[in-house]
BALOBA-1460 file (C-alpha; in Angstrom, 3 decimals):
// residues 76
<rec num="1" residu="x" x="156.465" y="192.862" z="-19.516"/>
<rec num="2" residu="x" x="156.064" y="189.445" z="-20.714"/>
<rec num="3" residu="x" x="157.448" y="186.301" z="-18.989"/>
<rec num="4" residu="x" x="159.577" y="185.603" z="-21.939"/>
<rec num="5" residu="x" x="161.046" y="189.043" z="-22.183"/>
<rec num="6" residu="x" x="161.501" y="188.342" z="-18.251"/>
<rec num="7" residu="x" x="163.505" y="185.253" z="-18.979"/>
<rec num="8" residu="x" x="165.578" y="186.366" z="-21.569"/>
<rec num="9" residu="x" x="166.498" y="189.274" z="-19.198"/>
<rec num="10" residu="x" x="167.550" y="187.127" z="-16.479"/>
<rec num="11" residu="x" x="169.652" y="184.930" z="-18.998"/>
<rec num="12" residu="x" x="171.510" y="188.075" z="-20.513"/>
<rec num="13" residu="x" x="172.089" y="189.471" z="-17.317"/>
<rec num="14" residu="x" x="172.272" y="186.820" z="-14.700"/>
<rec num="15" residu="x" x="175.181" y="187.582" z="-12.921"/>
<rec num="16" residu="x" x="173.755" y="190.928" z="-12.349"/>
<rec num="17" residu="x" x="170.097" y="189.993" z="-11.166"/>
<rec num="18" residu="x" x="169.455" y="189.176" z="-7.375"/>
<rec num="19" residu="x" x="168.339" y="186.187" z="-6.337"/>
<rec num="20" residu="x" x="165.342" y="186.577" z="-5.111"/>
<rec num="21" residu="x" x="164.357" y="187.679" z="-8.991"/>
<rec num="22" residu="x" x="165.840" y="184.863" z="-10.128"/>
<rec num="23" residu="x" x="163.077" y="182.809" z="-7.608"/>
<rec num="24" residu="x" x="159.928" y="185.285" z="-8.540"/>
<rec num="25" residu="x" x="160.488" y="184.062" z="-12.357"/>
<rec num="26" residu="x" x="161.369" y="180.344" z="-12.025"/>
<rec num="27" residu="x" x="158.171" y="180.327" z="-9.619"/>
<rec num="28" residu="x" x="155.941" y="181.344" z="-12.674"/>
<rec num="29" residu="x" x="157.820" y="178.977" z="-15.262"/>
<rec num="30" residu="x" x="156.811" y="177.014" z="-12.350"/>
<rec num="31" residu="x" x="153.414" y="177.506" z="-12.912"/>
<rec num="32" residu="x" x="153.688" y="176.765" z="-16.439"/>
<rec num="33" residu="x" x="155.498" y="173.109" z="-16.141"/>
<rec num="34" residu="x" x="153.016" y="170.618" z="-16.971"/>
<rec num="35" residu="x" x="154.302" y="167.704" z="-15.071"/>
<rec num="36" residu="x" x="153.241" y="167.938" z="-11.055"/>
<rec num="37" residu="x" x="156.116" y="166.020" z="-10.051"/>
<rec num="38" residu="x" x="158.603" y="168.610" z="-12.085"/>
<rec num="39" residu="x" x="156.573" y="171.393" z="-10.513"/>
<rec num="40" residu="x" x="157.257" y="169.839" z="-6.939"/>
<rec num="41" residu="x" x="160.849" y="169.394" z="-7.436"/>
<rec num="42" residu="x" x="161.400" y="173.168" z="-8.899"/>
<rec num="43" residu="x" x="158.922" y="173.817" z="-5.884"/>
<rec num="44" residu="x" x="161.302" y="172.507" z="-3.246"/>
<rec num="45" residu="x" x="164.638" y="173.685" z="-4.779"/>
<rec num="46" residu="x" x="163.180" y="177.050" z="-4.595"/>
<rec num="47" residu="x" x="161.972" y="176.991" z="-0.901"/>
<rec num="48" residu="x" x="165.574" y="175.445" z="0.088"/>
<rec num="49" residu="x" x="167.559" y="178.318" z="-1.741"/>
<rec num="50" residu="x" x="164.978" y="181.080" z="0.016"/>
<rec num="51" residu="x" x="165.798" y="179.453" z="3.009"/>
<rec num="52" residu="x" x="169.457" y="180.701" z="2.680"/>
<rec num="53" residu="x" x="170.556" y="184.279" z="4.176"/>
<rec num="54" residu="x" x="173.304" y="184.046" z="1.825"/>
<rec num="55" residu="x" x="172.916" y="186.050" z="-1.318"/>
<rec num="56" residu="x" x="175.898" y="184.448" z="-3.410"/>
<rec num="57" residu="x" x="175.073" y="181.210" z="-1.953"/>
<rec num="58" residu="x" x="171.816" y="181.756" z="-3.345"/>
<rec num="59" residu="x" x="172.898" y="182.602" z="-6.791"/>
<rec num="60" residu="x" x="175.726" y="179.450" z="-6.598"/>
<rec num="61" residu="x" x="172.196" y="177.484" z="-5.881"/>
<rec num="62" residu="x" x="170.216" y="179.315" z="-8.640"/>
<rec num="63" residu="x" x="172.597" y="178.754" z="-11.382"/>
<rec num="64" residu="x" x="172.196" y="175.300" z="-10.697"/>
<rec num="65" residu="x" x="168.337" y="175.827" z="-11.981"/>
<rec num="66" residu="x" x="169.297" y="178.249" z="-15.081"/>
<rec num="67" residu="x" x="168.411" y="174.892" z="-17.477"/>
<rec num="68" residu="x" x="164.684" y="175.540" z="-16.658"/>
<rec num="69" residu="x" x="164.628" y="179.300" z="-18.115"/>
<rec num="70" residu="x" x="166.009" y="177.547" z="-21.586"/>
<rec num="71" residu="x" x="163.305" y="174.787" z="-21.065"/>
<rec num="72" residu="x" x="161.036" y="177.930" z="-21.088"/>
<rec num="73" residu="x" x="162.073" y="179.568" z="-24.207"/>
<rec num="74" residu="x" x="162.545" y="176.214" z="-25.886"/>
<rec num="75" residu="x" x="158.800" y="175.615" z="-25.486"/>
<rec num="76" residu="x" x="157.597" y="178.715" z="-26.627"/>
């Protein structure tokens, strides 16, 4: 399945999708951000929110990133 397919999933269905989902697919939008310092920032918002043992404070700190999955699509 294709990142984009991936990201629309998440999108439609957020609510519904763990966390640590969430974190697999922003870490390979990640991947695909061409400025370093926006990579390092995504980069450390994602360690902080694995960090958490929380799972719905994980999602309150993942919707926080959902902006970046419509960056994604936008740049398709």
């Amino acid at each position: 399945m294709s990142l984009e397919i991936k990201v629309k999933q998440i999108l439609e269905q957020f609510e519904d999708t763990s966390s640590n989902d969430i974190i697999k697919i922003l870490n390979q939008i990640r991947s695909k951000l061409q400025q370093p310092s926006t990579q390092e920032y995504l980069h450390e918002k994602l360690n902080l929110i694995s960090l958490s043992t929380n799972e719905q404070e994980k999602k309150k700190l993942c919707k926080h990133l959902r902006p970046y999955f419509y960056w994604y699509l936008e740049g398709l």
